[in-house]
Every structure is written in C-alpha cells, then in structure tokens.
MMTF fields as JSON, N, C-alpha, C and O atoms, coordinates in Angstrom:
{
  "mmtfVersion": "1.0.0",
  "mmtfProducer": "UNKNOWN",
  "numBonds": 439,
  "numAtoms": 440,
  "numGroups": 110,
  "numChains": 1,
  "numModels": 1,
  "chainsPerModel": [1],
  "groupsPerChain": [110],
  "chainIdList": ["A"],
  "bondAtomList": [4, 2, 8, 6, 12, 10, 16, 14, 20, 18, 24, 22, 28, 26, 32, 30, 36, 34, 40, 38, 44, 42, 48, 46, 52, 50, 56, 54, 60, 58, 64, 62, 68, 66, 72, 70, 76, 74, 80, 78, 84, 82, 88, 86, 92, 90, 96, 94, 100, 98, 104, 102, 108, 106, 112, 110, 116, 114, 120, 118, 124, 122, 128, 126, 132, 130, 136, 134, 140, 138, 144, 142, 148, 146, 152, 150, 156, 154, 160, 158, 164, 162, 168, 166, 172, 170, 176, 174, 180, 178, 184, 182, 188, 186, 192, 190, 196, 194, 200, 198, 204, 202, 208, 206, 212, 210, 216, 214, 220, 218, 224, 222, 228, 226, 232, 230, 236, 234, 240, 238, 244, 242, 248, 246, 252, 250, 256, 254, 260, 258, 264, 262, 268, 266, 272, 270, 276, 274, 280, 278, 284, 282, 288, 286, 292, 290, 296, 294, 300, 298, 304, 302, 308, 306, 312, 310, 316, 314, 320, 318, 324, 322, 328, 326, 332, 330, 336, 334, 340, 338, 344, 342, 348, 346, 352, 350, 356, 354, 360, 358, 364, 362, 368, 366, 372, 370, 376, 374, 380, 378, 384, 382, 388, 386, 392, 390, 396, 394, 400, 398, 404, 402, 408, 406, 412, 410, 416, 414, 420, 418, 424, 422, 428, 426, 432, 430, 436, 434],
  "bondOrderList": [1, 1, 1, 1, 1, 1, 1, 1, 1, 1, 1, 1, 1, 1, 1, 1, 1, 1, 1, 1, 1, 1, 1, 1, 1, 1, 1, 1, 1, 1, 1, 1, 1, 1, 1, 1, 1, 1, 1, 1, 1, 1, 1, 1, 1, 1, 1, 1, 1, 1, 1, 1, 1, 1, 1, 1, 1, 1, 1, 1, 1, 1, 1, 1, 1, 1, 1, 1, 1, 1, 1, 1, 1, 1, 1, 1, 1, 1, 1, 1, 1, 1, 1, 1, 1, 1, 1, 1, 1, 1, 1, 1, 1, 1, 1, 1, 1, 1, 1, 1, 1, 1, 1, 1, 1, 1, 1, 1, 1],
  "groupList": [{"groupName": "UNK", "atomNameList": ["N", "CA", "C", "O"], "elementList": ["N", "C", "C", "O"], "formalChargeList": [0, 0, 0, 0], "bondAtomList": [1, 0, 2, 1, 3, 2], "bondOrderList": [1, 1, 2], "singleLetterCode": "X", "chemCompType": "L-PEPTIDE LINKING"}],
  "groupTypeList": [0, 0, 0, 0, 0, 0, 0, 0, 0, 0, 0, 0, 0, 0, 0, 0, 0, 0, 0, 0, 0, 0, 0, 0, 0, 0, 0, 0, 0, 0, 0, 0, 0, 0, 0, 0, 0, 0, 0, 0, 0, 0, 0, 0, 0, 0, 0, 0, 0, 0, 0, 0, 0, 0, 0, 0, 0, 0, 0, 0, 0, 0, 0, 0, 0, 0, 0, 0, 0, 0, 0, 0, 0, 0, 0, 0, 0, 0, 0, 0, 0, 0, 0, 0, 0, 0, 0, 0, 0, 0, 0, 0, 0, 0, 0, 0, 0, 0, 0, 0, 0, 0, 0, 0, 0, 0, 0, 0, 0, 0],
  "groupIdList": [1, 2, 3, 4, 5, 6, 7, 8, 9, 10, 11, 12, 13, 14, 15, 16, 17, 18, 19, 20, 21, 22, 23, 24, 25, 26, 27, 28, 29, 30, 31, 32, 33, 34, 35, 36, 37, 38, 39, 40, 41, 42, 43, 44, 45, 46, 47, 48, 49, 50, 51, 52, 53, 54, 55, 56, 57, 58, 59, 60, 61, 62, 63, 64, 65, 66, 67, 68, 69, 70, 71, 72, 73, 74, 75, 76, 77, 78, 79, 80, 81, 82, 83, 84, 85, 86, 87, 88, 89, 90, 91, 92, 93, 94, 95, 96, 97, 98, 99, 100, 101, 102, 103, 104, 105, 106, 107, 108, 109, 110],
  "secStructList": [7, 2, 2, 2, 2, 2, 2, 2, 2, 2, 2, 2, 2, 2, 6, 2, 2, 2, 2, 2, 2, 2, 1, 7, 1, 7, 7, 7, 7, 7, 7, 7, 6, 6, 6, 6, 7, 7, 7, 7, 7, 5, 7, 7, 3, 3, 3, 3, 7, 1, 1, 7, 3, 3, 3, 3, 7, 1, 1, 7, 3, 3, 3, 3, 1, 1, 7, 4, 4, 4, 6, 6, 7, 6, 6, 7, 5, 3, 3, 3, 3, 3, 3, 3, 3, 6, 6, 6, 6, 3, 3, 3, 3, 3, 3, 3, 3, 3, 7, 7, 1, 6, 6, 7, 2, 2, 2, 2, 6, 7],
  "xCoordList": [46.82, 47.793, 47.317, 47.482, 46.82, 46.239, 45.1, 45.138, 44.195, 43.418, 43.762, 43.287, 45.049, 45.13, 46.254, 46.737, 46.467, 47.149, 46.531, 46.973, 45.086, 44.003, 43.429, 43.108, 43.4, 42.799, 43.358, 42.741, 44.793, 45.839, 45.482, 45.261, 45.361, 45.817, 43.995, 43.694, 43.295, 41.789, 41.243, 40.323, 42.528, 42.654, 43.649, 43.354, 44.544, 45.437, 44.724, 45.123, 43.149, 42.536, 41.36, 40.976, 40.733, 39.996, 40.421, 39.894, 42.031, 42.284, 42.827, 42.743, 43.229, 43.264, 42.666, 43.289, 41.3, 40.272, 39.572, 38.462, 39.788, 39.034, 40.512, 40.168, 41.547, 42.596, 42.237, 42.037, 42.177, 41.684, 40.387, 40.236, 39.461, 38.28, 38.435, 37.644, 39.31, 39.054, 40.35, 40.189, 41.244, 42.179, 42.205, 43.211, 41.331, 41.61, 42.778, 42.874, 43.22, 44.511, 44.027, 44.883, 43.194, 42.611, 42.08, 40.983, 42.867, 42.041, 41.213, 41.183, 40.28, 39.429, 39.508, 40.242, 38.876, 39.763, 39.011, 38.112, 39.972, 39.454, 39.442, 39.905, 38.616, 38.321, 39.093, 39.171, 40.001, 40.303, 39.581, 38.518, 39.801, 39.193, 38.522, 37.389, 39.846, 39.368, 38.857, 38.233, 38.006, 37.352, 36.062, 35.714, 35.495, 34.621, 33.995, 32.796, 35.186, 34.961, 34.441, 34.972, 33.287, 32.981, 33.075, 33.034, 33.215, 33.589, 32.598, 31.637, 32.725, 31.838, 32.083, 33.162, 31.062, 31.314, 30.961, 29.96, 32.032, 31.157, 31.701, 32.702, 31.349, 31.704, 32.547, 31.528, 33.302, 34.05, 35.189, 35.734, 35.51, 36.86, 38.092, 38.215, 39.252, 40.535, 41.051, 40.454, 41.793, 42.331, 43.641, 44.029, 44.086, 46.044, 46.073, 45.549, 46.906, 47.03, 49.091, 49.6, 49.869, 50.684, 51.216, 50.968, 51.793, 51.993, 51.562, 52.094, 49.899, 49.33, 47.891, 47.474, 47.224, 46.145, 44.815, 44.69, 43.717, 42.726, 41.474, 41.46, 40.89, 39.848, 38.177, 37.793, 37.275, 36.648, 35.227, 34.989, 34.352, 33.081, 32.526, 33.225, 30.44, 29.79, 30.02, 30.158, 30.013, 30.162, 31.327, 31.251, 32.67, 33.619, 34.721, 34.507, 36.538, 37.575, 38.263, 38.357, 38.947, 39.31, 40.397, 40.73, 41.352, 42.836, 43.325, 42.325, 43.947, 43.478, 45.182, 46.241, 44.801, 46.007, 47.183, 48.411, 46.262, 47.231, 47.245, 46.649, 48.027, 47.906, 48.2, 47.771, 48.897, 49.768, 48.236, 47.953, 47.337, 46.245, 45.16, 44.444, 45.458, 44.787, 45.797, 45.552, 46.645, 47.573, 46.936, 46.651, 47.002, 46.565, 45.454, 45.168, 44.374, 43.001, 42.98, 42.008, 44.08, 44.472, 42.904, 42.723, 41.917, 41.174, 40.229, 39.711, 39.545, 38.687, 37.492, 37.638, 36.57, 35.318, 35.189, 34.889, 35.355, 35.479, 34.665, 34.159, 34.644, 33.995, 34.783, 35.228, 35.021, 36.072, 35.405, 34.371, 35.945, 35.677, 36.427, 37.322, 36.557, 37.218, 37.034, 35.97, 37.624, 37.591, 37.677, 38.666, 36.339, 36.584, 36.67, 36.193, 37.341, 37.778, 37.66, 38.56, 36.026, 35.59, 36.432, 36.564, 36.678, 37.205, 38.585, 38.959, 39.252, 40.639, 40.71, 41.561, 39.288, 39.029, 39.552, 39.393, 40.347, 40.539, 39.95, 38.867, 40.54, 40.119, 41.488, 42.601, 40.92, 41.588, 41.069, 40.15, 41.742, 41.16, 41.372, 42.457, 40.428, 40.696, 40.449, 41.043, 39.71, 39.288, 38.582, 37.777, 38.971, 38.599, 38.729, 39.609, 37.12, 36.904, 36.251, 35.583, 36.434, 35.625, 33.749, 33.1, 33.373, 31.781, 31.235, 32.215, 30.528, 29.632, 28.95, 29.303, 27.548, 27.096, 26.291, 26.038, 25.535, 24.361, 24.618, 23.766, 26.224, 26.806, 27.574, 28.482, 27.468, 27.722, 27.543, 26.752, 28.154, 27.818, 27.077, 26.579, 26.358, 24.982, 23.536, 22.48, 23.804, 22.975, 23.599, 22.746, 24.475, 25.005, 24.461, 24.246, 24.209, 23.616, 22.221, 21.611, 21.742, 20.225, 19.753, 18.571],
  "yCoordList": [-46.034, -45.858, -46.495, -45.916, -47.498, -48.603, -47.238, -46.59, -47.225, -46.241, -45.181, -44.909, -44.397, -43.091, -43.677, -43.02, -44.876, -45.229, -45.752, -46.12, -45.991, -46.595, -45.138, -45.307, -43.756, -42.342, -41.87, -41.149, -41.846, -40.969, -40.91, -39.912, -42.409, -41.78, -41.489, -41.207, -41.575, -41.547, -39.562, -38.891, -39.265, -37.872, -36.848, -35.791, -37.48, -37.412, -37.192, -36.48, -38.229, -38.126, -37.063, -36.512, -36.886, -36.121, -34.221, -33.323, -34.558, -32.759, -32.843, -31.902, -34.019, -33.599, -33.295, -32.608, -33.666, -33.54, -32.456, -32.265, -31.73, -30.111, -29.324, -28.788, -29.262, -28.454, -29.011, -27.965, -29.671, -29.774, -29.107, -28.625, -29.092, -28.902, -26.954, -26.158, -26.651, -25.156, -24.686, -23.729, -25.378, -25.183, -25.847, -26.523, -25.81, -27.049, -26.886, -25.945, -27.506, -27.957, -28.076, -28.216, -28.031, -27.517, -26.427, -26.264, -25.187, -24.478, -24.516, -25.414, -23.377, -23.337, -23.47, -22.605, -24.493, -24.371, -22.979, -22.528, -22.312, -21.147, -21.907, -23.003, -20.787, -21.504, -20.754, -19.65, -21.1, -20.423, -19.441, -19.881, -18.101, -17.533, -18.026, -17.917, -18.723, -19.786, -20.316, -20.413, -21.439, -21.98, -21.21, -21.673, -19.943, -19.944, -19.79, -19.99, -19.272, -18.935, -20.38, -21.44, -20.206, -21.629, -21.507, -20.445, -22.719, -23.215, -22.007, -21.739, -21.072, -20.985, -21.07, -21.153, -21.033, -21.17, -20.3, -19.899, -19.359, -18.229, -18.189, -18.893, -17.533, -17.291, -16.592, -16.645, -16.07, -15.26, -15.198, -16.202, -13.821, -13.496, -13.528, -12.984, -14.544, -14.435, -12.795, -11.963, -12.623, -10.84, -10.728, -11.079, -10.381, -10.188, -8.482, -7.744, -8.356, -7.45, -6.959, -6.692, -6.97, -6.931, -8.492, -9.295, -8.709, -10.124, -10.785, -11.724, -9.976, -10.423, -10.311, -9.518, -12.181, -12.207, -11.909, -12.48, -10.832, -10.96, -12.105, -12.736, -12.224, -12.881, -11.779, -11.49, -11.21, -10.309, -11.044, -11.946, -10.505, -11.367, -10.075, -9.092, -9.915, -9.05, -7.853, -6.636, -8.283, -7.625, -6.65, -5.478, -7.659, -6.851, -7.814, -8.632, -7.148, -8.025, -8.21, -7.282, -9.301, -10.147, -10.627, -11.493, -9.894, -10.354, -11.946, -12.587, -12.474, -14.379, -14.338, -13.828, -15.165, -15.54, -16.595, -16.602, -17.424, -18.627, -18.644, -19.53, -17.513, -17.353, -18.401, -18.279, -19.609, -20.503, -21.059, -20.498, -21.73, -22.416, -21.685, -22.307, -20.267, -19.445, -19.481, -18.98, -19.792, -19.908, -21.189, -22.382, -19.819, -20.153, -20.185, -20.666, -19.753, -19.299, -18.005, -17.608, -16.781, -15.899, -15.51, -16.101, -14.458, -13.975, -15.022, -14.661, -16.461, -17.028, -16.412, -15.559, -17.052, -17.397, -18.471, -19.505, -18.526, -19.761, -19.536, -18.503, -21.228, -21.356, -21.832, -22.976, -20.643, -21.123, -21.519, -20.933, -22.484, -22.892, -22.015, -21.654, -21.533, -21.141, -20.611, -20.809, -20.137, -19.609, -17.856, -17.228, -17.411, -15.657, -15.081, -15.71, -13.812, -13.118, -11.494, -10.701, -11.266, -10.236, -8.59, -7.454, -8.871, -8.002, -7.778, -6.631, -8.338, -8.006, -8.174, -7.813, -8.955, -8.338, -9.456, -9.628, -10.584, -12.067, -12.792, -12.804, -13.829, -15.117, -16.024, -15.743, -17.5, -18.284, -19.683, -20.405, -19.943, -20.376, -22.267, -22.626, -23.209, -24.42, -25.18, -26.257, -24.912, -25.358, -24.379, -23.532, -24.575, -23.839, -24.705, -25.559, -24.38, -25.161, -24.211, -23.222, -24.493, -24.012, -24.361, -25.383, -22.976, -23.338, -24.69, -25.138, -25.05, -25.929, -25.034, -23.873, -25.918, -24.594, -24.04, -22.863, -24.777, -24.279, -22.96, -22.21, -22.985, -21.695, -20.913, -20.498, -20.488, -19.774, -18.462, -18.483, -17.173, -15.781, -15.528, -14.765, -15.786, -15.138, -15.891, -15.293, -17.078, -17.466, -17.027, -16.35, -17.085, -16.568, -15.132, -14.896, -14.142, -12.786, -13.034, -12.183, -13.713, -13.811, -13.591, -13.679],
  "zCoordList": [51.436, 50.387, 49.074, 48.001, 49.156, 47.817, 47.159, 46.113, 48.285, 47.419, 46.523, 45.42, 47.462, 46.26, 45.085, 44.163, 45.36, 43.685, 42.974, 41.886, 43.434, 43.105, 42.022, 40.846, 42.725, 42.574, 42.002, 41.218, 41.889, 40.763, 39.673, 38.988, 39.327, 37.593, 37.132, 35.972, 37.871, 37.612, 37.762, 37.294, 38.748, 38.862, 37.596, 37.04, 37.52, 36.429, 35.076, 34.155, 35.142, 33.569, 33.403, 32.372, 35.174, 34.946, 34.352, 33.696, 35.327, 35.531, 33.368, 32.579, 33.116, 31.888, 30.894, 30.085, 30.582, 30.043, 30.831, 30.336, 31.799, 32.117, 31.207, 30.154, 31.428, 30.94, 28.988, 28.37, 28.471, 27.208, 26.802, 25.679, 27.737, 26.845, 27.126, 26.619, 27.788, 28.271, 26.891, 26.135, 26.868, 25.754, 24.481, 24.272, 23.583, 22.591, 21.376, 20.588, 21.421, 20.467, 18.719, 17.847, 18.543, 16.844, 16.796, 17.33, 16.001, 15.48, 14.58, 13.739, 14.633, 13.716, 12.43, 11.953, 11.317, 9.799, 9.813, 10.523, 8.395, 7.621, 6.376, 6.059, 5.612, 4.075, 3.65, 4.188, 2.453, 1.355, 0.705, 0.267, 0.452, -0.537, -1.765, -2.234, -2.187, -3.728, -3.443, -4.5, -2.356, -1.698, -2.755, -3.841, -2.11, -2.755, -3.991, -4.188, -5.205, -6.558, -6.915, -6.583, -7.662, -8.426, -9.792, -10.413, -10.294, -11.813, -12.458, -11.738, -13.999, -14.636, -16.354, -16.942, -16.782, -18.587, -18.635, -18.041, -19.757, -20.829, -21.815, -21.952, -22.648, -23.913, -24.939, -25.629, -25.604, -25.869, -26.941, -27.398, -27.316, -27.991, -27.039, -25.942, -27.95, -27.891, -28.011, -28.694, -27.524, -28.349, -27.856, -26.742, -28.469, -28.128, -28.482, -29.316, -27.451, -26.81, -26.628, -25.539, -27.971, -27.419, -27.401, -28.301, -26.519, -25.729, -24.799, -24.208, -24.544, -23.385, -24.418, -25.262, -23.519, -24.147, -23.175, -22.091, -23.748, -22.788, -23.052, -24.109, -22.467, -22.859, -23.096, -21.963, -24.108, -24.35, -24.497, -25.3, -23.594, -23.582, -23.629, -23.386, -24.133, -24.524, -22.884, -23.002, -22.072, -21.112, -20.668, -20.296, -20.848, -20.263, -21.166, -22.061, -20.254, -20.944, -20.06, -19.257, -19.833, -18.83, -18.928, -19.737, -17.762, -17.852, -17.932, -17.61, -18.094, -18.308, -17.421, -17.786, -16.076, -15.471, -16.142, -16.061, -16.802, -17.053, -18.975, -19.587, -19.701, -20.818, -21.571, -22.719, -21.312, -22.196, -22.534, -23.593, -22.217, -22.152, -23.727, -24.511, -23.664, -25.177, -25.931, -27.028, -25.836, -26.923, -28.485, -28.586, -29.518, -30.741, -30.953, -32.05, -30.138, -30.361, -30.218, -29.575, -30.777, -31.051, -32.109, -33.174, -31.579, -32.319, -32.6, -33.657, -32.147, -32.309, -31.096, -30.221, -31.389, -30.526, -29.775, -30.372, -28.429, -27.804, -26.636, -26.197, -26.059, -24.422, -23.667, -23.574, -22.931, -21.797, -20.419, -20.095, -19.592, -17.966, -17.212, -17.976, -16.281, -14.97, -13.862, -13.275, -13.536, -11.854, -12.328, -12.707, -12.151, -12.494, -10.908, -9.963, -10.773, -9.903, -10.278, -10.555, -10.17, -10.796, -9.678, -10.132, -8.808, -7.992, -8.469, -8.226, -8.928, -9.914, -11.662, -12.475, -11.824, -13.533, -13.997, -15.206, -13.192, -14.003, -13.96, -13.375, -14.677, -15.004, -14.974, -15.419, -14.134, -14.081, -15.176, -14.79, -16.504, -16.944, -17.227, -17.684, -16.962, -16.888, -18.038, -18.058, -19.04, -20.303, -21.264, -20.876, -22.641, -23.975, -24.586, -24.687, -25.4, -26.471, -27.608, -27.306, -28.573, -30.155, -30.113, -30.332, -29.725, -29.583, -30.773, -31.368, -30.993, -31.501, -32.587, -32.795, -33.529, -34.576, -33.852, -34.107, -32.564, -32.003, -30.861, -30.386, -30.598, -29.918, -30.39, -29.67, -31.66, -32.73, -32.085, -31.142, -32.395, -31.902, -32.114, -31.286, -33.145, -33.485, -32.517, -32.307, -32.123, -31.141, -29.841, -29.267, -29.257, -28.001, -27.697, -26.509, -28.602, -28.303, -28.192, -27.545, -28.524, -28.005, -26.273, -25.94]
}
C-alpha cells in the first residue's frame, strides 16, 4: 500500500506531461499583417482634393489614411514617414516635414 502512494502522484505527473505534450495549450502566434509593412520616407505633393487630401509623389497618388496630420501643408512639398499599403494605394502617415535646401524638387528628381 505505502508503495502505490508512494507511485500515484509520480503516475499522476507522468500521464500529465504525455496528455500536454500531445495537446499543447499555446497556439501558434500569427503575425499581424502590419507586422510586416516597414517604416518608409518619400517625398512629395500635398494636393486637396475636394475635402480629401492625397499625398502625390513622381510615381503615383496616395490616399493618406490619417488626413488631420497634412493638414496645412495644403499644396507644399514635403517628406513624409509611414506605413505604405501599396495593395490599397495608401498611406499611413507618421511624420511630415518641409524638405531641407538640399531636398528641394529639383534635387529629388535626379
């Protein structure tokens, strides 16, 4: 009798750790989509549109998710940071600034 109360709970730990490792209780993380967009800088025209502002770079024009942020660089030349999402044509934008003289449009087309 001593023995198997000795064996229980030693049985108790083994059968639990086979029922864990066959079932594990964490799934797998997933990444976020946004996960993978990374930060980028480019360059560009303000442009209003109506009441909606795009953002217009030599390439293309770019719906801007978070408009309050261009507000009053209405028609400047600027460098914006963000998160682009070329598969829906936006931009998520985190910072704009007024190029410098050395990123002037006329050097940026080079």
């Amino acid at each position: 009798m001593k023995t198997f109360l000795l064996a229980f709970p030693f049985l108790c730990f083994a059968a639990g750790g086979i029922a864990f490792a066959q079932n594990p209780s964490k799934p797998v993380p997933q990444q976020h989509p946004a996960a993978k967009i990374q930060l980028t800088s480019m360059m560009g025209t303000v442009r209003e549109d109506g009441e909606r502002l795009t953002f217009v770079t030599d390439q293309r024009a770019w719906n801007v998710d978070n408009q309050e942020i261009l507000k009053g660089h209405e028609g400047h030349y600027v460098r914006v940071n963000g998160h682009v999402y070329p598969d829906k044509g936006s931009i998520q934008i985190t910072q704009v600034t007024m190029p410098t003289a050395s990123e002037s449009r006329k050097n940026d087309l080079r």
